[in-house]
Structures are given as C-alpha cells and as structure tokens.
N, C-alpha and C positions, 0 to 999 in steps of 0.2 A: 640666407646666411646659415652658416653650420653653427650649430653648437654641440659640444662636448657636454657628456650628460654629468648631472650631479654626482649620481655617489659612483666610485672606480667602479672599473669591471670586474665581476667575479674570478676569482685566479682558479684554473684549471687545475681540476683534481685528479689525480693519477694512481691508476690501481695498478699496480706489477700481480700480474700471476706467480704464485711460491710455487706451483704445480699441487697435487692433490694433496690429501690433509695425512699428515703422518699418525701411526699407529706402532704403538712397542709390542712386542712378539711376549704374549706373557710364557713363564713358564708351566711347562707342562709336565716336567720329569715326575714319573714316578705315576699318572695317572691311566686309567684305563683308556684303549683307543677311543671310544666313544667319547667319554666325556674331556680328554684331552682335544678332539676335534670338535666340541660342542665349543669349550673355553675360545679356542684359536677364531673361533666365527664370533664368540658373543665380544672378540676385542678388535673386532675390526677386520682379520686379518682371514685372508683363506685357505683352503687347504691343496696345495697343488699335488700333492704327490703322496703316496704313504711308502716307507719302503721298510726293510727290515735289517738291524745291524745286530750284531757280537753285543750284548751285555751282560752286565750280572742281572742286568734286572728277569723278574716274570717273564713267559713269552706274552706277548700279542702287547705290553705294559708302554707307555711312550719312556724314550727311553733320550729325547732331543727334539730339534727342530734344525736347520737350516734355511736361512737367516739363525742365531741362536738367539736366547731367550736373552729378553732385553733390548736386542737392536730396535731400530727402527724402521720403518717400510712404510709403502705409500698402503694407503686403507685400500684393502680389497686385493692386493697381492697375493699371491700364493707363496705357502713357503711348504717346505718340505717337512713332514711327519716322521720321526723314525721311529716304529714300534723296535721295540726288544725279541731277538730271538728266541732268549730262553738261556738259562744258565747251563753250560755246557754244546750250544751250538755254536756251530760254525758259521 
C-alpha cells in the first residue's frame, strides 16, 4: 500500500535571471583622459571608444561620456569617452 510521506514537499524555488548586474557611468567631466578611463574601469564599466568633441574644456581633458554620466548600463559595457578638443577647435 502507498503512503503519502509526513511532512509536504518542498515548494519549488524559482530564480528568474534580471540579466547581468547593473553599473552607473560615474562622472568623469573635467578629468585627464587617463585617469577618466582608469575611474570608468574601477566602476564597472568599459571603455569602448574614445573620440574628440568641441569644448571649452583643455584639449586631450574628458569632456563626457555616452551613455552620460549617471545612467545605468549592464557591468562591463562599453560606453563612449569624449575627450575635449581644446578651446577654440573645431
């Protein structure tokens, strides 16, 4: 004969994947390209691209990011660097 065990059966535990672990894009205005792409690695986040835009700022000086600063992104993404041309380029 059958018998049904004492204590219930454990209820299935269910893990959903969120996808990978998010990271905020610190800001970086205003810092030298190096140590702006030092910051962008020690926050999780990578560096995909470096390009150069119009600012007031220094040349070579970051001058942004794309994603900007404060979004969110999945850890280990690339986001875009923009150094500063220099004040009077184009």
């Amino acid at each position: 004969m059958w018998a049904l065990p004492q204590e219930p059966y454990p209820r299935p535990s269910w893990t959903c994947w969120s996808g990978p672990p998010r990271r905020r894009v610190p800001d970086v205005r205003g810092l030298e390209a190096d140590l702006a792409q030092r910051l962008l690695l020690a926050a999780g986040v990578a560096v995909g691209a470096v390009d150069t835009v119009a600012s007031p700022l220094p040349a070579g000086v970051a001058a942004g990011t794309n994603p900007t600063a404060g979004d969110s992104v999945a850890a280990g993404s690339g986001v875009t660097l923009h150094l500063a041309k220099g004040r009077g380029a184009n």
